[in-house]
Biopython code that builds the backbone (N, CA, C, O; Angstrom):
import numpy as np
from Bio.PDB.StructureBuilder import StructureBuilder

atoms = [
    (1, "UNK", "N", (65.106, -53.139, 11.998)),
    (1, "UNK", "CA", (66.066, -52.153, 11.519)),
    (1, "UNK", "C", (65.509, -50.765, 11.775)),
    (1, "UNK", "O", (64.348, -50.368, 11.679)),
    (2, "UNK", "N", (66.839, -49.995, 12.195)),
    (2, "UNK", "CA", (66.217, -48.366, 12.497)),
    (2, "UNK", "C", (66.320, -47.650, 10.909)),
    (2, "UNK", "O", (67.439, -47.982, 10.516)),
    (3, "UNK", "N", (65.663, -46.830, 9.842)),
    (3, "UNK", "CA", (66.073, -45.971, 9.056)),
    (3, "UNK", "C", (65.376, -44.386, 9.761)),
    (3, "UNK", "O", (64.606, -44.111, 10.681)),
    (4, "UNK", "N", (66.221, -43.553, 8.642)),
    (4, "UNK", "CA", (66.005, -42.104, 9.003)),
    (4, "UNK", "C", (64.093, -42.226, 9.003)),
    (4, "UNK", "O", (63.622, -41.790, 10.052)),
    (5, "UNK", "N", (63.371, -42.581, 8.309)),
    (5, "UNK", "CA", (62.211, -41.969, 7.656)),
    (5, "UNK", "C", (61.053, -43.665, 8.710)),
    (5, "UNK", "O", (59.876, -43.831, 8.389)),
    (6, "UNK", "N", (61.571, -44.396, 9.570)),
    (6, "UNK", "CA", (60.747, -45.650, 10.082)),
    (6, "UNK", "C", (61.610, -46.359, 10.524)),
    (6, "UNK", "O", (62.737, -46.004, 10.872)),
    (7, "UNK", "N", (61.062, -47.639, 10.553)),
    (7, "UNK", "CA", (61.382, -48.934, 11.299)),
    (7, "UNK", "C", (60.708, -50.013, 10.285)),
    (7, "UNK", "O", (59.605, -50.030, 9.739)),
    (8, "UNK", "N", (61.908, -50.983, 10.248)),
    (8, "UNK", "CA", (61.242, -52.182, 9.496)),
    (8, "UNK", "C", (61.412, -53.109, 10.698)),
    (8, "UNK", "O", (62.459, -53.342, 11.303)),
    (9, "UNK", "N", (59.999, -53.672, 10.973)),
    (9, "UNK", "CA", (59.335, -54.813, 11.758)),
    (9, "UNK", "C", (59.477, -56.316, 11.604)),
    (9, "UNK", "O", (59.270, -56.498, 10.404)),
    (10, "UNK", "N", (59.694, -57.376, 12.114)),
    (10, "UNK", "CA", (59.641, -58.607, 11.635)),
    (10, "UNK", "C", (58.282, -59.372, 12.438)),
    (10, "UNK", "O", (58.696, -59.524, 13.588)),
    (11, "UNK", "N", (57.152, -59.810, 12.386)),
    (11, "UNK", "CA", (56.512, -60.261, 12.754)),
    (11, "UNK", "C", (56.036, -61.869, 12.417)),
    (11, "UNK", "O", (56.379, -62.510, 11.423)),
    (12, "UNK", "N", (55.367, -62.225, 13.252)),
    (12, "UNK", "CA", (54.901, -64.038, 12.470)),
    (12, "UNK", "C", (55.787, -64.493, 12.191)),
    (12, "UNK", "O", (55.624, -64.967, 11.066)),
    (13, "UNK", "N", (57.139, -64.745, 12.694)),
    (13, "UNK", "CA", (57.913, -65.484, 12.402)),
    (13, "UNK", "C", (58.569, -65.455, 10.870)),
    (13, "UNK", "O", (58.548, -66.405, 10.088)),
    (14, "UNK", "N", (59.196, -64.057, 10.603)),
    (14, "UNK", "CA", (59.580, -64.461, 8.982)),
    (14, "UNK", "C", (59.061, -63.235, 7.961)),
    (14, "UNK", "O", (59.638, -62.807, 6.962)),
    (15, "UNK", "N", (57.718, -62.789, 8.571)),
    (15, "UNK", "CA", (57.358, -61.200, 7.526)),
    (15, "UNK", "C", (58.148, -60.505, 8.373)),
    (15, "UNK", "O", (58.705, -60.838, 9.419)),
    (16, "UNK", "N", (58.106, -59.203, 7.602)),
    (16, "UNK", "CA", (58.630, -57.671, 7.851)),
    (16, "UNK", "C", (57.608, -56.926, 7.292)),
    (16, "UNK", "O", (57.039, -57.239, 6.246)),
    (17, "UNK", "N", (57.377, -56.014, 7.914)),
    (17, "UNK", "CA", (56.626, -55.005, 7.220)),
    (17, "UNK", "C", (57.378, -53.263, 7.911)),
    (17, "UNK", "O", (58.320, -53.194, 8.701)),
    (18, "UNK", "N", (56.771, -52.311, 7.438)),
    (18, "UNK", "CA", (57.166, -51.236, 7.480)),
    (18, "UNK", "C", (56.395, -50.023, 8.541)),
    (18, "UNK", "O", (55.196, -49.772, 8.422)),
    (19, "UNK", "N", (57.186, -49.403, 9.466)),
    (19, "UNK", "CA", (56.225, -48.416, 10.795)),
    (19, "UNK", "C", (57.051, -47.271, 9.637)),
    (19, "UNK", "O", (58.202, -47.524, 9.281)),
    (20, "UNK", "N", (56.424, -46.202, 9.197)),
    (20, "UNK", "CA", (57.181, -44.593, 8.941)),
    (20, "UNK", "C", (56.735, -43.852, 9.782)),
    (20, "UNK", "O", (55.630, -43.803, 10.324)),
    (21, "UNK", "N", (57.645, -43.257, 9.886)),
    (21, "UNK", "CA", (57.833, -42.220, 10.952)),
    (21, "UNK", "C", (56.519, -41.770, 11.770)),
    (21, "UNK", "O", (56.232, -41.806, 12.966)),
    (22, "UNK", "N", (55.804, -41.308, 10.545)),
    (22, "UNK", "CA", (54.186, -40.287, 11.272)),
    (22, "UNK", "C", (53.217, -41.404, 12.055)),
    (22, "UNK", "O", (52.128, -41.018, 12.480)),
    (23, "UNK", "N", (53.729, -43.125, 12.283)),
    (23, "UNK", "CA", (52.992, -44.047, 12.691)),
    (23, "UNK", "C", (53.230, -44.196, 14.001)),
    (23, "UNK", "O", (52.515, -44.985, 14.620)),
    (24, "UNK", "N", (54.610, -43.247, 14.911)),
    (24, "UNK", "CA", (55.020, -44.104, 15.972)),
    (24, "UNK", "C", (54.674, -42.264, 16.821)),
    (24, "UNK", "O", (54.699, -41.089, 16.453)),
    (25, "UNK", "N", (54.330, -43.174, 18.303)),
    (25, "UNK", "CA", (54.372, -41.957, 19.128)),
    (25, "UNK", "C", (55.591, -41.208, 19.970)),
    (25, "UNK", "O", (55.595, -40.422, 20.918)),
    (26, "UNK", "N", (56.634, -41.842, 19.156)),
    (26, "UNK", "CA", (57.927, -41.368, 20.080)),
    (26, "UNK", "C", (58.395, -40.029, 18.854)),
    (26, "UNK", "O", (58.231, -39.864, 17.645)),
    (27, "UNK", "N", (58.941, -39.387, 19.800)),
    (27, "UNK", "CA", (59.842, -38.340, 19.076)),
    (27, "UNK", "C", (60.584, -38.583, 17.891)),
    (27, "UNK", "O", (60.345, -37.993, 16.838)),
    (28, "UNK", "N", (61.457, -39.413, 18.027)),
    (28, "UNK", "CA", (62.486, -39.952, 17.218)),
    (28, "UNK", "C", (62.403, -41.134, 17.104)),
    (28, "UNK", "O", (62.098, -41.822, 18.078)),
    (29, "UNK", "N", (62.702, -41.783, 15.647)),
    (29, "UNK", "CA", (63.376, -43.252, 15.438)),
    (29, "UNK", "C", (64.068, -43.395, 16.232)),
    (29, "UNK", "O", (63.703, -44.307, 16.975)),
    (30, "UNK", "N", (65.363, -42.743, 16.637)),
    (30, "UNK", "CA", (66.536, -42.801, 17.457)),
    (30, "UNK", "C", (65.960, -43.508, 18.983)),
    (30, "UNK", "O", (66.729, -44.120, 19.725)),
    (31, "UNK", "N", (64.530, -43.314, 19.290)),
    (31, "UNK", "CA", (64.275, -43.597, 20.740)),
    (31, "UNK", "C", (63.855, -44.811, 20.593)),
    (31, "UNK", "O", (63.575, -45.303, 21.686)),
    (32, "UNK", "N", (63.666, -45.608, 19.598)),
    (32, "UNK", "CA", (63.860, -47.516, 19.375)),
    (32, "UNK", "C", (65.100, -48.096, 19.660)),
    (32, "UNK", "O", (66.168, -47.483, 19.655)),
    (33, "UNK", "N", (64.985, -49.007, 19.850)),
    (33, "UNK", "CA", (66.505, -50.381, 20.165)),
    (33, "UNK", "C", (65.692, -51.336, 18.930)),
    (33, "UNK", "O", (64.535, -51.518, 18.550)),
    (34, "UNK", "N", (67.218, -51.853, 18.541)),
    (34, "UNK", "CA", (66.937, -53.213, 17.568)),
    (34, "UNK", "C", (66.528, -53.712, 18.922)),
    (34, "UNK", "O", (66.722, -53.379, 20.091)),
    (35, "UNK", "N", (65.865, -54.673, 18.261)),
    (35, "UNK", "CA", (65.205, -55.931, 19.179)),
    (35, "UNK", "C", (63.896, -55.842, 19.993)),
    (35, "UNK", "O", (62.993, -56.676, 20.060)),
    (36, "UNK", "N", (63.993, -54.708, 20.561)),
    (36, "UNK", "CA", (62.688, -53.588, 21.526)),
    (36, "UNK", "C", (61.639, -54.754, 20.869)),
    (36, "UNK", "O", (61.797, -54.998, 19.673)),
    (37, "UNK", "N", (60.587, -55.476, 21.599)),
    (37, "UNK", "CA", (59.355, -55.797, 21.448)),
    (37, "UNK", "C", (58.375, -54.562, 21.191)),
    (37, "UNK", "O", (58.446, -53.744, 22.109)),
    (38, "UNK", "N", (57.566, -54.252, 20.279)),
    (38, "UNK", "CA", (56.605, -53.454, 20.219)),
    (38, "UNK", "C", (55.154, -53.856, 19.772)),
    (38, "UNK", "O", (55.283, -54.733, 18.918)),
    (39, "UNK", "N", (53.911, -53.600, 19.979)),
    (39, "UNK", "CA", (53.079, -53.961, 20.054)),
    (39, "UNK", "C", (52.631, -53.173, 18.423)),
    (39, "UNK", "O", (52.953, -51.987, 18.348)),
    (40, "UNK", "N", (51.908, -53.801, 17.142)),
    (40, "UNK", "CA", (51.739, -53.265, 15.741)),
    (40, "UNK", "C", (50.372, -53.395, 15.476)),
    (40, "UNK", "O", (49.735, -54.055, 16.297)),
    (41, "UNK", "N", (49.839, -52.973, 14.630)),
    (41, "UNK", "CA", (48.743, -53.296, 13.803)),
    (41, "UNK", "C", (48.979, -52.821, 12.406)),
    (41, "UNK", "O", (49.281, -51.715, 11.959)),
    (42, "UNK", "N", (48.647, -54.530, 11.581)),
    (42, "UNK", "CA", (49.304, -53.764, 9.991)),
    (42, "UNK", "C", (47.907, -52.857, 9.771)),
    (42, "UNK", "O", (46.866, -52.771, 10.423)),
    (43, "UNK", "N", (48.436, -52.160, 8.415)),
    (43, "UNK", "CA", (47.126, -51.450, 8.501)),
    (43, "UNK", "C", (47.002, -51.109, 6.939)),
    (43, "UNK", "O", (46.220, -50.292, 6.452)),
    (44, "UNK", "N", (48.206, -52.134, 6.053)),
    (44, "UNK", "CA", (47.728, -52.170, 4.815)),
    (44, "UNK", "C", (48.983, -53.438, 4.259)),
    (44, "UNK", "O", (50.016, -53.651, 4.894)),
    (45, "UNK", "N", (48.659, -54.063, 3.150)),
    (45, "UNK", "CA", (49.462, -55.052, 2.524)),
    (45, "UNK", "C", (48.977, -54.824, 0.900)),
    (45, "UNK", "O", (47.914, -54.636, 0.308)),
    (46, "UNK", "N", (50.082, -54.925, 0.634)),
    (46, "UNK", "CA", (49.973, -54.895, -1.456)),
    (46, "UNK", "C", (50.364, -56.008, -1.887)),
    (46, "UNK", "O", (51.577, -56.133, -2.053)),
    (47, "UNK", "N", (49.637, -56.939, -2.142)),
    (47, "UNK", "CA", (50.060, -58.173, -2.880)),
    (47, "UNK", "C", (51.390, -58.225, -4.091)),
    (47, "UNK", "O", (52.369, -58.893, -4.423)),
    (48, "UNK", "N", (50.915, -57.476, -4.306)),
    (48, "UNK", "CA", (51.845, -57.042, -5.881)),
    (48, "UNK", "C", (53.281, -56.858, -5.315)),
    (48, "UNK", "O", (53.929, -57.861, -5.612)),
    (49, "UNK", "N", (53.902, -56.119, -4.735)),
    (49, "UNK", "CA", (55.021, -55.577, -4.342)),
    (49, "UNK", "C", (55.223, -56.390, -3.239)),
    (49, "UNK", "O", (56.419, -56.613, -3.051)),
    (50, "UNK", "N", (54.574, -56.842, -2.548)),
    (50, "UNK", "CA", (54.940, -57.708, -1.243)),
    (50, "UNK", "C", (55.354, -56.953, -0.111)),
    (50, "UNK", "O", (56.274, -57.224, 0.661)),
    (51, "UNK", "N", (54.649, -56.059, -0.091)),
    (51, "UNK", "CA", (55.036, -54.852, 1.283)),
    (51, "UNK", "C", (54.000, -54.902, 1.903)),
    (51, "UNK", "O", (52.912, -55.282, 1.470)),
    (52, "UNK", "N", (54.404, -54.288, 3.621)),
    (52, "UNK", "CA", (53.458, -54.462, 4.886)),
    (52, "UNK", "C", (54.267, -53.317, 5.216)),
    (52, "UNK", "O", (55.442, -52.953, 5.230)),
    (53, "UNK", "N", (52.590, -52.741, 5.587)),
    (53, "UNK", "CA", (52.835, -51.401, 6.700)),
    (53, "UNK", "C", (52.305, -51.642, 7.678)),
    (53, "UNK", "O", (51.688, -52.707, 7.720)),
    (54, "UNK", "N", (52.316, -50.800, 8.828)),
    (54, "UNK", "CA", (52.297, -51.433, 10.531)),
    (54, "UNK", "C", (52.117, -49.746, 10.751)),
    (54, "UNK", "O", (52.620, -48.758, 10.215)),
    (55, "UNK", "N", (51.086, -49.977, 11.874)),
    (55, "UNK", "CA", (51.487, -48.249, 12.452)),
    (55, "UNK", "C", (51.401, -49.212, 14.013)),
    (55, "UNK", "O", (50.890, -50.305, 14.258)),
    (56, "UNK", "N", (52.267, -48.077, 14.998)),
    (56, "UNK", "CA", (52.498, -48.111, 16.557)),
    (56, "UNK", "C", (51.890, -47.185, 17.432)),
    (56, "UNK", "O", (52.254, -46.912, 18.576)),
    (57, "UNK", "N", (50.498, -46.512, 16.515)),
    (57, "UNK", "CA", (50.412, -45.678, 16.988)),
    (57, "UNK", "C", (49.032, -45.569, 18.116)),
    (57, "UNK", "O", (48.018, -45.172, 17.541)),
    (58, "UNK", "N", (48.863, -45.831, 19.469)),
    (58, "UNK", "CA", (47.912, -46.930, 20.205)),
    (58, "UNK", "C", (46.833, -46.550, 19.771)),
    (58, "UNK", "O", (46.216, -47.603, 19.612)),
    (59, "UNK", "N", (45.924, -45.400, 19.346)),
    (59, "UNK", "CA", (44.519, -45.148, 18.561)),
    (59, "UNK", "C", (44.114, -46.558, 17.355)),
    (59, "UNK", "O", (43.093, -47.231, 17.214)),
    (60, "UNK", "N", (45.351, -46.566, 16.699)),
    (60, "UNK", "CA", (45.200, -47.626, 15.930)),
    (60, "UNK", "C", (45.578, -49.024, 16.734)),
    (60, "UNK", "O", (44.821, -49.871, 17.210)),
    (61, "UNK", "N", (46.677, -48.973, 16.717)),
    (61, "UNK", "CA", (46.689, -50.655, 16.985)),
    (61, "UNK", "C", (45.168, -50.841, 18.401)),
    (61, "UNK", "O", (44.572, -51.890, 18.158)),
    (62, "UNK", "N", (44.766, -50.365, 19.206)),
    (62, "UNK", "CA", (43.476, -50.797, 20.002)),
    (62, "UNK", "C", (42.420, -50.257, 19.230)),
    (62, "UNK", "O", (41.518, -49.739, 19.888)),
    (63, "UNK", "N", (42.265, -50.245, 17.535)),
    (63, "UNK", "CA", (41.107, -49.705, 17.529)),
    (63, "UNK", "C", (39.938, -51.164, 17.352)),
    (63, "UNK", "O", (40.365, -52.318, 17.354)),
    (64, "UNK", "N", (39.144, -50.980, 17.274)),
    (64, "UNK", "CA", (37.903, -51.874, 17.414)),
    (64, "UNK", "C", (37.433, -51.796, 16.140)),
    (64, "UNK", "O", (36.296, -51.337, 16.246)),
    (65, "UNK", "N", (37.666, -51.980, 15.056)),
    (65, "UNK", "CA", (36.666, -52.244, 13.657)),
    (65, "UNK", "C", (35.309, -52.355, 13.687)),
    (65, "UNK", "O", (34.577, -53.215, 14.176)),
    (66, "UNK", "N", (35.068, -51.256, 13.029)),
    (66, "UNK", "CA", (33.294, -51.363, 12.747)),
    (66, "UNK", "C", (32.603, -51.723, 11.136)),
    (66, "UNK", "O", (32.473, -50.943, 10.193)),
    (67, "UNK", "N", (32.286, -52.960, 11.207)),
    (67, "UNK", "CA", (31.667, -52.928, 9.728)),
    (67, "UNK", "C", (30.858, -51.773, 9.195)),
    (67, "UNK", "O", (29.742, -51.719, 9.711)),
    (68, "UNK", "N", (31.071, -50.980, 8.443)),
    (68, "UNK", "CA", (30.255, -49.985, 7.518)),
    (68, "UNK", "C", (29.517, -50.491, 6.628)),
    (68, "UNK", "O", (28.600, -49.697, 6.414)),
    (69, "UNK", "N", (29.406, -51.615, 5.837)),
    (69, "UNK", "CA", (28.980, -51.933, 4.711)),
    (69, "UNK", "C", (29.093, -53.328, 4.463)),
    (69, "UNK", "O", (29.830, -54.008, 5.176)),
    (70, "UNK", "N", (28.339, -53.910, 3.379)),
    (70, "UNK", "CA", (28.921, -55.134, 2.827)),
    (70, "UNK", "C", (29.904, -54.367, 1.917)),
    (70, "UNK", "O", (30.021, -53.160, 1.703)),
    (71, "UNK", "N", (30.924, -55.999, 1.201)),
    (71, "UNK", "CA", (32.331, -55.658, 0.263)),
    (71, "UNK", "C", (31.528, -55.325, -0.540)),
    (71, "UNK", "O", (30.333, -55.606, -0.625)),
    (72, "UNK", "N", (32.178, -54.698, -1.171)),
    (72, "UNK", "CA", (31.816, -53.494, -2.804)),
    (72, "UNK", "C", (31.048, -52.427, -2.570)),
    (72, "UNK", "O", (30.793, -51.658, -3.496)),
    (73, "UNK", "N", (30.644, -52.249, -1.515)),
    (73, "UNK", "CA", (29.962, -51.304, -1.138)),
    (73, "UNK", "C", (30.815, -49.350, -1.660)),
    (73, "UNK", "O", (31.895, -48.863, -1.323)),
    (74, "UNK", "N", (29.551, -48.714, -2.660)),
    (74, "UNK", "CA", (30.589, -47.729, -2.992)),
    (74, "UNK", "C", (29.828, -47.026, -2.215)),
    (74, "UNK", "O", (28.665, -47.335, -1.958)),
    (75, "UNK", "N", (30.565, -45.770, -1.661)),
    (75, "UNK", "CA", (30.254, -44.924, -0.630)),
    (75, "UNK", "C", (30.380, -43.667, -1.632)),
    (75, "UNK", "O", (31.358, -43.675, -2.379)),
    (76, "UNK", "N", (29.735, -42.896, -1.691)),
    (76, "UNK", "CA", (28.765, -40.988, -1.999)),
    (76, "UNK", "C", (29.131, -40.498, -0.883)),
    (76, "UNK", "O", (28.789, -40.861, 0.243)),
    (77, "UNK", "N", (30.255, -39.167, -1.365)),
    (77, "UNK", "CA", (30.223, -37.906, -0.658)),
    (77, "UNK", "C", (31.066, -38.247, 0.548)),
    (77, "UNK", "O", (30.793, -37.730, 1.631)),
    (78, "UNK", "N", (32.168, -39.166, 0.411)),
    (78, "UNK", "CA", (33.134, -39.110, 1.239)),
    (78, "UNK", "C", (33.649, -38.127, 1.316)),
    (78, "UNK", "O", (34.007, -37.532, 0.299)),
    (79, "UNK", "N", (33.892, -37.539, 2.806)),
    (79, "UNK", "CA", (34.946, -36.117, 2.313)),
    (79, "UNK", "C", (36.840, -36.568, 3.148)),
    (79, "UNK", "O", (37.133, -37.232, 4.143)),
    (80, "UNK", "N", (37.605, -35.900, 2.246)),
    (80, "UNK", "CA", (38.682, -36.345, 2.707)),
    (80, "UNK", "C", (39.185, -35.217, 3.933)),
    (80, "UNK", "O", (39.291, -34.001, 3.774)),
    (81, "UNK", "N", (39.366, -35.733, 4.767)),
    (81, "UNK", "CA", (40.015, -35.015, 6.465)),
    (81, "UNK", "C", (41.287, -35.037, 6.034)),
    (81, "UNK", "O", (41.664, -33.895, 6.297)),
    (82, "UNK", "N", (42.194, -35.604, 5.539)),
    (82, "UNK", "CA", (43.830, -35.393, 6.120)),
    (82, "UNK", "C", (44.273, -36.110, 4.813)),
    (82, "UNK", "O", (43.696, -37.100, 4.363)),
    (83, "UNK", "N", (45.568, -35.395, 4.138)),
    (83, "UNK", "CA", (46.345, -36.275, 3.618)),
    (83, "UNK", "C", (47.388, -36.991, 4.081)),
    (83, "UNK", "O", (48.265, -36.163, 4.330)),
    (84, "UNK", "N", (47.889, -38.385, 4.405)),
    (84, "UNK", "CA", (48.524, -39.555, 5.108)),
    (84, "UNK", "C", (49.549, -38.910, 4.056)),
    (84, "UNK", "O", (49.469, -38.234, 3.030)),
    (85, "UNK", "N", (50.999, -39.725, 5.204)),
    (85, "UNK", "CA", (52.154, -40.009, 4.841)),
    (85, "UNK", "C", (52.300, -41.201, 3.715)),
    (85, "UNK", "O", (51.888, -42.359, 3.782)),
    (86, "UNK", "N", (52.773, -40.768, 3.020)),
    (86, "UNK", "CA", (52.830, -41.664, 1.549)),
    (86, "UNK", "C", (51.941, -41.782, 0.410)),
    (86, "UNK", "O", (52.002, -42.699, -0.408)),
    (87, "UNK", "N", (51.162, -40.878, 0.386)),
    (87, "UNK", "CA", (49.639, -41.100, -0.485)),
    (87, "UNK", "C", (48.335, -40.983, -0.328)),
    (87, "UNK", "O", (47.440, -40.578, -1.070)),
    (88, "UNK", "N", (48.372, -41.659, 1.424)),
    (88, "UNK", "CA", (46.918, -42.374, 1.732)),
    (88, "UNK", "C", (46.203, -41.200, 2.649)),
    (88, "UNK", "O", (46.831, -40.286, 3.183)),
    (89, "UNK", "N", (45.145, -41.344, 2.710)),
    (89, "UNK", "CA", (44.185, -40.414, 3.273)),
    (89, "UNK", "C", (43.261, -40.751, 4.630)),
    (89, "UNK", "O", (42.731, -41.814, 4.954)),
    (90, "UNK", "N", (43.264, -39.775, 5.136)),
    (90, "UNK", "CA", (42.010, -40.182, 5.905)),
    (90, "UNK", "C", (40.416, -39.361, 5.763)),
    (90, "UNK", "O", (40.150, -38.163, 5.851)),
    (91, "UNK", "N", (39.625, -40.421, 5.538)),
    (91, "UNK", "CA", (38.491, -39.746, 5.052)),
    (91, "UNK", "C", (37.158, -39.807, 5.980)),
    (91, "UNK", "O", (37.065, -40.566, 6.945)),
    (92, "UNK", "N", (36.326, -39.073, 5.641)),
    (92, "UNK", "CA", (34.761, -39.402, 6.487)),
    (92, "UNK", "C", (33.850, -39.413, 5.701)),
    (92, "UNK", "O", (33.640, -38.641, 4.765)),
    (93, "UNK", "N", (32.888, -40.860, 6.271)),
    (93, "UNK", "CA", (32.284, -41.374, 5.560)),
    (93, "UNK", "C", (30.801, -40.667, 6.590)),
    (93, "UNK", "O", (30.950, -40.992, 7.768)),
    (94, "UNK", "N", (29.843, -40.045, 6.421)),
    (94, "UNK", "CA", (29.003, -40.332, 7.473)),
    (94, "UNK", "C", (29.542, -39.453, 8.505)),
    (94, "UNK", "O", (30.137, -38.395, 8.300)),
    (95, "UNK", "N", (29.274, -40.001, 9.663)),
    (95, "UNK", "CA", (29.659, -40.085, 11.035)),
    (95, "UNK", "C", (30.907, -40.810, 11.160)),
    (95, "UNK", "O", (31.536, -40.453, 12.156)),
    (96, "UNK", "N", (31.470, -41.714, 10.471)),
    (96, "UNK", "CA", (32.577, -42.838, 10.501)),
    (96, "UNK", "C", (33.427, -42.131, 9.804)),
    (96, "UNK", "O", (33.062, -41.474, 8.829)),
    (97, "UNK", "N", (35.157, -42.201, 10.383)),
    (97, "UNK", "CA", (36.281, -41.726, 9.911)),
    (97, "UNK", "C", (37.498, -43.151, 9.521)),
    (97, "UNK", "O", (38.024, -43.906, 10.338)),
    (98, "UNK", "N", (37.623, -43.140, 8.358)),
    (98, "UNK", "CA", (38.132, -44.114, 7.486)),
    (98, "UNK", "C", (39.262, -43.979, 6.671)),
    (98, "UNK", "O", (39.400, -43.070, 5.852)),
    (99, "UNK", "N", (40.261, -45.076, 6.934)),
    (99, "UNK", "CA", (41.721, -44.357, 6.241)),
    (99, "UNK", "C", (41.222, -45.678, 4.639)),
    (99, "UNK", "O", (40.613, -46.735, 4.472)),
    (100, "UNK", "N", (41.977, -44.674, 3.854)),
    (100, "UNK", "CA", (41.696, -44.980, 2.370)),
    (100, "UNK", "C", (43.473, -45.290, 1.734)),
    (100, "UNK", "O", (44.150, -44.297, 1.465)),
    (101, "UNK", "N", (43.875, -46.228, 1.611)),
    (101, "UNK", "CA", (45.001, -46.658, 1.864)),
    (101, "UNK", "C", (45.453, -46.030, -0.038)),
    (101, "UNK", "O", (44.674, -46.043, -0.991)),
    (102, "UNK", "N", (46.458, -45.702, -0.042)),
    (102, "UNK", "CA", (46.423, -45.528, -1.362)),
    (102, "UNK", "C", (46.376, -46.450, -3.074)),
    (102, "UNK", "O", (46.085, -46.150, -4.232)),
    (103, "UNK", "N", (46.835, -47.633, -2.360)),
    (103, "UNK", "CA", (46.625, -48.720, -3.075)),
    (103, "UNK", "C", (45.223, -48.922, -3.792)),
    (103, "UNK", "O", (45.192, -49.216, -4.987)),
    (104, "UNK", "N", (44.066, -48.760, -3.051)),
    (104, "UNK", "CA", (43.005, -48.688, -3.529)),
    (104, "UNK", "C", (42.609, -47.579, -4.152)),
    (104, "UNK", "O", (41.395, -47.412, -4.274)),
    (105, "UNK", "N", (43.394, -46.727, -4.603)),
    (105, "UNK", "CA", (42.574, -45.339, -5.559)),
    (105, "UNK", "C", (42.897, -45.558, -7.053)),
    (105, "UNK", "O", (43.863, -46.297, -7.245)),
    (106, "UNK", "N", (42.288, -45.070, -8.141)),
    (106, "UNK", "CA", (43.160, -44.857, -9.257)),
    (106, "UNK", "C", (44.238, -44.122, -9.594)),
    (106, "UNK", "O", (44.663, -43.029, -9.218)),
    (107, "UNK", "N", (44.663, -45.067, -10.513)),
    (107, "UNK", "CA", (45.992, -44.809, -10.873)),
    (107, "UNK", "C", (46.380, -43.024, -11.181)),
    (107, "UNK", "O", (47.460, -42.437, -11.124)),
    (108, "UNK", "N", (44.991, -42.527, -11.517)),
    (108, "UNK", "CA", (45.148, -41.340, -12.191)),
    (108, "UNK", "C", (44.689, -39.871, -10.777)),
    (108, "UNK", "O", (44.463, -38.675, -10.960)),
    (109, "UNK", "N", (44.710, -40.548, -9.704)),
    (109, "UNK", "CA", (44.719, -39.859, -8.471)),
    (109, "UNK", "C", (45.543, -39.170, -7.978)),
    (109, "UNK", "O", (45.342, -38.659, -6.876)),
]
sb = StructureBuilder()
sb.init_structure("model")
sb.init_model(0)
sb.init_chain("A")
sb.init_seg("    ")
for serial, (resi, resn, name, xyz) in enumerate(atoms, 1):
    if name == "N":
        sb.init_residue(resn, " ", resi, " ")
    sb.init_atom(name, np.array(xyz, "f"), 0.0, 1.0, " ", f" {name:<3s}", serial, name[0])
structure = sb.get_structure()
């Protein structure tokens, strides 16, 4: 589906998840077709709500993941680079630049 503000995706046979706008490299929504094959990478899921986001944007979908840490690992002196469309951020850790999805912050953020 085309809306003003993205594109809702169907992937794996049966999910949907969500591209907004600031994820795709075309000018306009308007320059999608229903059906158009496009190449995604989700790049966050909320259990709770049952939503999937997807960006189209090729930096991301070809990026190469680099482990930073083991899980739980808390990171000192992140600084935040950019505030994301919808909440989420992009931050730097180090030398390493890391999107901080908003799901994971507190509530009181």
């Amino acid at each position: 589906k085309l809306f003003e503000n993205g594109l809702e995706i169907s992937f794996l046979g049966g999910m949907t998840g969500t591209v907004f706008a600031d994820h795709t490299e075309r000018d306009s929504i308007a320059n999608f077709k229903v059906g158009e094959k496009v190449k995604a990478r989700v790049t966050a899921h909320d259990v709770s709500s049952k939503t999937t986001t997807l960006s189209l944007l090729s930096h991301i979908v070809n990026l190469q993941p680099k482990v930073l840490s083991e899980l739980g690992t808390v990171f000192e002196k992140a600084k935040v680079q950019k505030l994301l469309y919808g909440g989420s951020y992009l931050v730097k850790i180090g030398n390493a630049v890391a999107f901080l999805h908003k799901s994971h912050l507190p509530s009181a953020v």
